[in-house]
C-alpha positions as CSV (number, residue, x, y, z in Angstrom):
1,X,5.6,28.9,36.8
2,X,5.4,31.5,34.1
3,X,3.8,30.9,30.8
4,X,7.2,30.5,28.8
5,X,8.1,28.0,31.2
6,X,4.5,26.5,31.0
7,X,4.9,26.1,27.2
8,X,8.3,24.9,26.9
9,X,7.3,22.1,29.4
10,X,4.4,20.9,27.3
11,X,6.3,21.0,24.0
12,X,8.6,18.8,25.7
13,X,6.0,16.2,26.8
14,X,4.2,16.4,23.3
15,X,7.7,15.8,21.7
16,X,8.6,13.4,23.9
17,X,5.3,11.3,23.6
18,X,5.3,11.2,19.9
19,X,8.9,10.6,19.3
20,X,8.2,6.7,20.9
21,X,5.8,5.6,18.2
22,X,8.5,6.3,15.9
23,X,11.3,5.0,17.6
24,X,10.2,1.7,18.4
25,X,12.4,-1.2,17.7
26,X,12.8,-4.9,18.7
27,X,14.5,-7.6,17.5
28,X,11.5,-10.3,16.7
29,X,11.4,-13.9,15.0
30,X,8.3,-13.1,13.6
31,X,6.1,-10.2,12.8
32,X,3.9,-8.7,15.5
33,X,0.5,-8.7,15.0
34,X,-0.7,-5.0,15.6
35,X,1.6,-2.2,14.6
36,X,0.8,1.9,14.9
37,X,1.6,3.9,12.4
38,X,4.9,5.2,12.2
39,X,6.0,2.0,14.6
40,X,9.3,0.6,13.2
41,X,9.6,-2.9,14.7
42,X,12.8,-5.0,13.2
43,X,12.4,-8.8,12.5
44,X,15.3,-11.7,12.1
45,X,13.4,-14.0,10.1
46,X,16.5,-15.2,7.9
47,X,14.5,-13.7,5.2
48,X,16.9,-11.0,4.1
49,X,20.3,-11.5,2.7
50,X,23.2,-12.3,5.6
51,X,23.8,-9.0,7.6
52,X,20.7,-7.2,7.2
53,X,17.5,-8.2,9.1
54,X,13.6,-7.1,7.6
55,X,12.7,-3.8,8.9
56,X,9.1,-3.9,9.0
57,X,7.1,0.0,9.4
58,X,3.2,0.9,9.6
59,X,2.2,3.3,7.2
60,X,-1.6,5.1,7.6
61,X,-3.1,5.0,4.2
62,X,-5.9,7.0,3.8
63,X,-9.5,5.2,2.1
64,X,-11.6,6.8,-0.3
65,X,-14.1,6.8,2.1
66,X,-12.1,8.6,4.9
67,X,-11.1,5.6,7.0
68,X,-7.0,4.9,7.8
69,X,-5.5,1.7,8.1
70,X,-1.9,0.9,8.8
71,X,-0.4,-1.0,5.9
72,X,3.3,-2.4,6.9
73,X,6.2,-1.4,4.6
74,X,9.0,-4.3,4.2
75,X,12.4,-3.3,3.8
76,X,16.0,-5.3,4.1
77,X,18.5,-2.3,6.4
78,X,22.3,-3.8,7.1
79,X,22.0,-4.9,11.4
């Protein structure tokens, strides 16, 4: 295998790694309790207006001291 095709392979597995944190997405009842950063889990708690269900995301937030946490973002998106 030549070193083009070498690349090109890993690109594709780096890509294709970090593309499922992001597109992760489940229809829940209630909130999970861990959730990765960038992790987009969708939640039909009937707390949103009819026809849209609570998209819930993690978010990293950087400390002042250095550390990251994941905060979750809340949003209402149509179904």
């Amino acid at each position: 295998m030549n070193r083009t095709a070498r690349l090109t392979l890993v690109a594709a597995l780096l890509i294709g790694s970090s593309c499922g944190a992001y597109a992760t997405s489940r229809p829940l009842s209630q909130e999970p309790a861990d959730l990765r950063a960038g992790q987009k889990v969708r939640v039909d708690d009937g707390t949103c207006p009819a026809g849209q269900v609570k998209e819930v995301m993690g978010s990293a937030v950087r400390l002042n001291n250095g550390a990251v946490i994941v905060k979750r973002v809340r949003n209402c998106v149509r179904r």
